[in-house]
C-alpha angles and dihedrals in degrees: 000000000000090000091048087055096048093044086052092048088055095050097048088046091052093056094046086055099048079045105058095031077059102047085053097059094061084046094064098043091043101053090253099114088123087076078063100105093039082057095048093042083052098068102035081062097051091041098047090038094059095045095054093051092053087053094048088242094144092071093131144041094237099052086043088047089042080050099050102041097047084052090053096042085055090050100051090043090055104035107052096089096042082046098048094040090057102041081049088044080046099060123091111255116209095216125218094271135324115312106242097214088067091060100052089152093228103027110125088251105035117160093208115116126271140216113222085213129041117277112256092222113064123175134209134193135322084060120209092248105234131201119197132186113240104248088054085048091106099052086043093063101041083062090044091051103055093024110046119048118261111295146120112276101171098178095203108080148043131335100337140175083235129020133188112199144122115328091236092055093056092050091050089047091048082051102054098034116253094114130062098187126010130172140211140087116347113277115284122232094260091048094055091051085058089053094047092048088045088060089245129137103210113215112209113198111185106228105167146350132234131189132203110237133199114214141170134175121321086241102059105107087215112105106169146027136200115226087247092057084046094052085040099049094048097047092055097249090113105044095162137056089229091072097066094031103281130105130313104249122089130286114241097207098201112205129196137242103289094238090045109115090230091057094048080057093046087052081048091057094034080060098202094334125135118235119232111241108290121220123279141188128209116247104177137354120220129176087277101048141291125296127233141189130191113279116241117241107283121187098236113157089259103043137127131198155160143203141128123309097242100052097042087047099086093048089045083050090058090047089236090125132011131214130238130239111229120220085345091305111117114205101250130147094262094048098045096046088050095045089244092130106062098226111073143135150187123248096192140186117231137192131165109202102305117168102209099128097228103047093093096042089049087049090048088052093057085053086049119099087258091054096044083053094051087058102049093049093046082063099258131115118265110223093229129031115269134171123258091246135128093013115116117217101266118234129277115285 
């Protein structure tokens, strides 16, 4: 019997071991080296444990309690930091903006939005070429989808039928001529010189409204700030929830990257004045120090966010995070088409004199009941009011 326990012992040893040397390894390629010294504490316990019981060692309670504590006290020493690091990696994160290659307006899975019937403008070569800014892609694609005929239309390279870049490019692209229709903001000051220079006369059609949003977990019993709390909070002068009626534990005020167009908003509304240091997350450790980057939002019970409407909805729809409500004005569709809550933008069509013979029919669809749909569904605001009907659930993002 003995011989049976011991070979047993040794089995089950074995197998820790093999466990835990494999476990490291993914560590170590993953960037959690730092679970290291919980995998190598594991099996010390299981080895040590076994042989002391095939020594009878365990006659007592108190060697079996001694035993047992020192084991846990190892466990919670080692494994703080794996622990921490997983429940962190565990928590939703509310990105930058939508991701475009999950709105290729005719991939299986695309998350653009859908008519249940079919569209009752349909186009045919040759196509009106199109340019987006990025944050507008998804409406973008939802239009492409149930107007142009299957194809794909990638958006990121070359000399394409439909492109999603950088605001700026696509204005220089509608001035010059490359573009027939592009979307994004309304022109700047200095675009419209160039237009003017150019010899160009821009038309801005309004085809949909947007509005940036501050969140935090569904949980926080805050449901609304003031733009001073706002201006307070991310300057560093209210640190806890408590200072503006929520609980009593500190605000992690999540920023975002300095050249993203939500935090060139967030410097608008701070009006001159300096951010408090943001949090931030290590991400490597050389001679010098460790390195860190900002950390990205995480919806953690005592966040706080912001971003635009359309990227945080569907996390508000599965009631993960909730938006606030700004000087008592919540962003709903109503109060972002009328102005009444005080961030809002344009997503406009332009065009600057192109002769392409559908380019004004296809703008004068997206005004249609069908486009304004689109738009509401793509999680943007419809410039004017429109039912919930003929528009199918988009797919999982």
């Amino acid at each position: 019997m003995g011989a049976f326990l011991g070979y047993l012992a040794f089995l089950i040893s074995a197998a820790t071991i093999l466990f835990s040397m494999f476990a490291m390894v993914i560590a170590v390629l993953n960037g959690s080296a730092f679970a290291i010294p919980f995998l190598l504490t594991v099996p010390a316990i299981v080895i040590t444990g076994l042989t002391l019981l095939l020594k009878n060692y365990f006659t007592t309670k108190k060697r079996t309690a001694a035993f047992l504590a020192i084991s846990a006290a190892a466990l919670l020493i080692t494994g703080y930091a794996p622990a921490t690091h997983w429940h962190e990696e565990s928590l939703s994160r509310v990105p930058e903006q939508a991701d475009p290659l999950n709105y290729e307006s005719f991939a299986p899975h695309t998350a653009a939005a859908k008519l249940d019937a079919p569209a009752s403008l349909r186009l045919t070569e040759p196509l009106p070429k199109l340019d987006s800014a990025t944050d507008a892609y998804p409406i973008v694609a939802s239009f492409v989808r149930e107007v142009y005929p299957e194809n794909d239309y990638t958006g990121f390279t070359g000399d394409g039928i439909v492109l999603e870049e950088h605001p700026r490019y696509a204005y220089h692209r509608i001035i010059t001529g490359e573009r027939d229709i592009i979307f994004g903001p309304p022109p700047t000051a200095e675009q419209l010189k160039k237009a003017e220079q150019a010899g160009v006369t821009l038309k801005v059609t309004p085809i949909a409204k947007e509005a940036f949003v501050f969140y935090v977990n569904q949980s926080n019993p805050v449901s609304d700030l003031t733009e001073a709390d706002i201006q307070a909070i991310y300057a560093g002068k209210k640190t806890e929830w408590s200072d503006i009626g929520g609980r009593e534990k500190p605000i992690i005020a999540y920023q975002r990257k300095p050249d993203s167009r939500s935090q060139q908003e967030m410097e608008r509304i701070m009006d001159g004045t300096a951010f408090a240091a943001p949090p931030t997350e290590p991400i490597s450790e050389f001679s010098n120090g460790i390195v860190r980057e900002l950390s990205e939002y995480r919806n953690e019970r005592n966040a706080l966010g912001y971003s635009y409407r359309n990227t945080v909805q569907p996390f508000a729809d599965e009631r993960k995070v909730k938006l606030l409500a700004v000087d008592g004005v919540a962003p709903g569709d109503k109060e972002i088409r009328s102005g009444k809550y005080p961030y809002t933008a344009e997503i406009c069509a332009v065009t600057a004199g192109t002769e392409h013979p559908d380019a004004e029919r296809f703008i004068d669809w997206m005004l249609s009941d069908e486009g304004q749909q689109l738009v509401k569904k793509s999680g943007f605001t419809p410039i004017r009011e429109v039912e919930d009907k003929n528009v199918r659930s988009t797919s999982s993002r």
